[in-house]
C-alpha positions in Angstrom: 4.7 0.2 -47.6 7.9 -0.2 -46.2 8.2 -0.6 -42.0 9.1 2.1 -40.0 12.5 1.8 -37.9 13.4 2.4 -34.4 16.9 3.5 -34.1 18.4 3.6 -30.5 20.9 5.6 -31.8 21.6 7.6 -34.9 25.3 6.0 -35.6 24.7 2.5 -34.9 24.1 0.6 -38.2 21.6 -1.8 -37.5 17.4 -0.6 -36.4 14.6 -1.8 -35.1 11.1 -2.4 -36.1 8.6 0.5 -34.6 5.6 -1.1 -35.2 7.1 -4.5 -33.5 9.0 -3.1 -30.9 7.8 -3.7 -27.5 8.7 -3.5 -23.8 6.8 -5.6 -21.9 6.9 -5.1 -17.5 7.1 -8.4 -16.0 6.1 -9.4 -12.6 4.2 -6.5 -12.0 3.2 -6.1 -8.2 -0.3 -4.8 -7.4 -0.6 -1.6 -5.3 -3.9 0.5 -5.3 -4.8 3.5 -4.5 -8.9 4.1 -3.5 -9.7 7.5 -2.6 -13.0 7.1 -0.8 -16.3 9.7 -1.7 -17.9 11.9 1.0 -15.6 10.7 3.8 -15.9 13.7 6.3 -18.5 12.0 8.4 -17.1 8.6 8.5 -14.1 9.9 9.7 -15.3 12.2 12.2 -16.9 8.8 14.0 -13.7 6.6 13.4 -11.5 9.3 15.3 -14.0 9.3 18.1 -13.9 5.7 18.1 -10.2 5.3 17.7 -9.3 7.6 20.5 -12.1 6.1 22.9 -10.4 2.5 22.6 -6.6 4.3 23.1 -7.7 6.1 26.1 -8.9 2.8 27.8 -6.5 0.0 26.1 -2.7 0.0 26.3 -2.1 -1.3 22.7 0.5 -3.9 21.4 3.9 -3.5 20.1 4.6 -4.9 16.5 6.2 -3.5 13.7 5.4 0.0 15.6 8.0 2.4 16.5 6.4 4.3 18.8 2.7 5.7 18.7 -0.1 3.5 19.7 -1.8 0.1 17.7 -4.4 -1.3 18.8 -5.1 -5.7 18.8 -6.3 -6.7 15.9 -9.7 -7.0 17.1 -10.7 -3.8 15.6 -13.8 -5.7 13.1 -14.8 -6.6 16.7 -15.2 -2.9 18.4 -15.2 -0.3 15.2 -18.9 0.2 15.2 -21.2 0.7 12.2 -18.5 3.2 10.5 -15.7 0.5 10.8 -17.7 -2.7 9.2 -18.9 -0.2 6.2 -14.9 0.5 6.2 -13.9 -2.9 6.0 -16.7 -4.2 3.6 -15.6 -1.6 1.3 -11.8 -2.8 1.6 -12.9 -6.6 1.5 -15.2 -5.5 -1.9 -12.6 -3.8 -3.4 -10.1 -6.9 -2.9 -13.0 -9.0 -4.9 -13.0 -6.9 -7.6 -9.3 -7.5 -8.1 -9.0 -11.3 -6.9 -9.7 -14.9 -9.1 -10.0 -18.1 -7.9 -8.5 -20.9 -9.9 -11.0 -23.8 -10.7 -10.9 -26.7 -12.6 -12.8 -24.8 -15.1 -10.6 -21.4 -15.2 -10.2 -18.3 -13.8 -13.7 -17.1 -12.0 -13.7 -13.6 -10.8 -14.0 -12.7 -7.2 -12.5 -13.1 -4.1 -13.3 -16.3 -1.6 -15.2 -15.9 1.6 -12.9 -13.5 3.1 -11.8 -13.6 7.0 -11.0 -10.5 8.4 -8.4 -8.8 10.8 -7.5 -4.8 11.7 -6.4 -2.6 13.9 -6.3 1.1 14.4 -2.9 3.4 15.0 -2.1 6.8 16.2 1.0 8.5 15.6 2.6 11.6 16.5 6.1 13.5 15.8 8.9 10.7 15.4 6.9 7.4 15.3 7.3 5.2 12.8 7.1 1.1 11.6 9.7 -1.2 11.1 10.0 -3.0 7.4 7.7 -6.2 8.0 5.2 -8.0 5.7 2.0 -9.8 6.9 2.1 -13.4 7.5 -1.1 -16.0 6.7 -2.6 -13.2 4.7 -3.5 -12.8 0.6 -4.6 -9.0 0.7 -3.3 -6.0 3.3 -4.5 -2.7 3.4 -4.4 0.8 4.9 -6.8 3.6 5.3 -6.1 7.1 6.5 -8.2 8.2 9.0 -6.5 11.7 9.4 -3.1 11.4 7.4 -1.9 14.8 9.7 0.1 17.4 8.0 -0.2 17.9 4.2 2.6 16.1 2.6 2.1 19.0 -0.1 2.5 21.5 2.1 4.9 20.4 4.8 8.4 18.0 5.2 6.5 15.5 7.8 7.5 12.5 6.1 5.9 9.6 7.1 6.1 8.2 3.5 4.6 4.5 3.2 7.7 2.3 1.9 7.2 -0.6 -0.3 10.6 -2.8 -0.6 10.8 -4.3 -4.5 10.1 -7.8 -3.8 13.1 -9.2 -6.0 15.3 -8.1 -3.5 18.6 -6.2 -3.9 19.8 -7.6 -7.0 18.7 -5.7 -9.4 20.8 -2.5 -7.7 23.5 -5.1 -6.1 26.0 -5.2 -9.0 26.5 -1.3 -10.2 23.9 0.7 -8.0 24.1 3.8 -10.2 22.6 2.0 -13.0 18.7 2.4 -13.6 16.5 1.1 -15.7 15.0 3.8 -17.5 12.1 2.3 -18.5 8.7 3.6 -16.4 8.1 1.1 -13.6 11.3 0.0 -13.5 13.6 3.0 -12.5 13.5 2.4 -8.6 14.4 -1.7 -9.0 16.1 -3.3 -6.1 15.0 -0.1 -4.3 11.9 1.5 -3.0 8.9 2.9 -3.8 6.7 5.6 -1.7 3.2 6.0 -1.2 2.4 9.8 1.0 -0.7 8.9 2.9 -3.9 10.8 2.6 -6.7 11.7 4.9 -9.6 9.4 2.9 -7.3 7.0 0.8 -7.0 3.5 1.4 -4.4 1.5 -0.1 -4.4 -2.5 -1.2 -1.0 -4.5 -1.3 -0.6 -8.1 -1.8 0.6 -9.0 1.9 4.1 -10.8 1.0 5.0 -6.9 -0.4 7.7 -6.0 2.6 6.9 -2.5 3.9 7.6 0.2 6.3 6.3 3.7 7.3 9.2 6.1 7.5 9.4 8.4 10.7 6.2 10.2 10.4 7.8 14.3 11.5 4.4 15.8 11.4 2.9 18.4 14.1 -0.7 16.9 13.7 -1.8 13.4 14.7 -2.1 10.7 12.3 -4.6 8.1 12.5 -5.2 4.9 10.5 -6.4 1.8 10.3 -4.8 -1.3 8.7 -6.2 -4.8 7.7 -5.3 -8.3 6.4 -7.6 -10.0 4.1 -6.9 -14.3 4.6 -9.0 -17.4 3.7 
């Protein structure tokens, strides 16, 4: 039987294989998406516990504009709800993390050390573009994600810079490549948080939170995952 062809277009005189063809997406960056079951409760007690520690701790100032974050001591003061929270960020980095022996790849994460903090932000607060130092895994859970992204222009979106940098857009911007997962290189990508999703990034990816426009409060909690 003779091979199908792919034909790119109908006047050009050579064609491709179809059955060969192939686009393969290089250097793909891992960014998941968890939504967590039944979350109602654990949230209810992570607000209360969130807005106890802001009403008696000033907070720090990092990549924060505006709003309040707390040291990164949260493993330390987030109660029974925050340690279920965590493990289920630190198991969910194991089920996506290898170790390289002298014998291969074996599955599973190391023993993970542990860092988070909590933030609340209102009408016009945002965070800088940063990345997380001395860290493999980072990740972000929404507490209460405040107004419904569906619903209402709040903004707030989660900005993920494409880690290749500006070159792919540097030499004729208005070109894409329109191939999926690769129309937004040497751009940016957005993630809209939601009230019971968590997020997992490797923690080189350079990221921002966009001016969050909302008329609810917003709580979250972020973490690094190092060894």
């Amino acid at each position: 039987m003779a091979s199908r062809s792919f034909v790119p277009d109908a006047d050009a005189s050579l064609s491709f294989s179809a059955e060969a063809f192939e686009i393969q997406r290089l250097f793909a960056t891992p960014f998941l998406v968890a939504p967590v079951n039944e979350y109602e409760a654990l949230n209810e007690a992570l607000t209360r516990t969130i807005l106890r520690r802001s009403a008696v701790s000033p907070g720090v100032v990092r990549s924060n504009a505006g709003g309040w974050q707390s040291s990164d001591d949260f493993q330390d003061w987030g109660g029974a709800e925050g340690a279920a929270l965590l493990e289920a960020g630190r198991r969910l980095a194991d089920s996506v993390t290898a170790v390289d022996t002298d014998k291969g790849l074996a599955g599973g994460g190391p023993a993970w050390k542990i860092n988070a903090w909590a933030n609340l932000n209102l009408n016009g607060h945002a965070n800088h573009a940063h990345h997380h130092p001395a860290a493999f895994w980072s990740g972000v859970y929404w507490v209460d994600a405040g107004d419904d992204p569906d619903i209402d222009q709040c903004g707030g979106e989660f900005e993920m810079h494409d880690p290749r940098g500006i070159l792919p857009a540097f030499y004729a911007p208005q070109l894409r490549y329109a191939i999926p997962g690769c129309l937004s290189a040497g751009q940016a990508d957005f993630f809209f948080p939601r009230t019971g999703v968590m997020v997992l990034f490797p923690s080189w990816l350079v990221h921002a939170v966009r001016p969050y426009v909302g008329g609810r409060r917003r709580i979250s909690i972020a973490f690094n995952l190092s060894v």
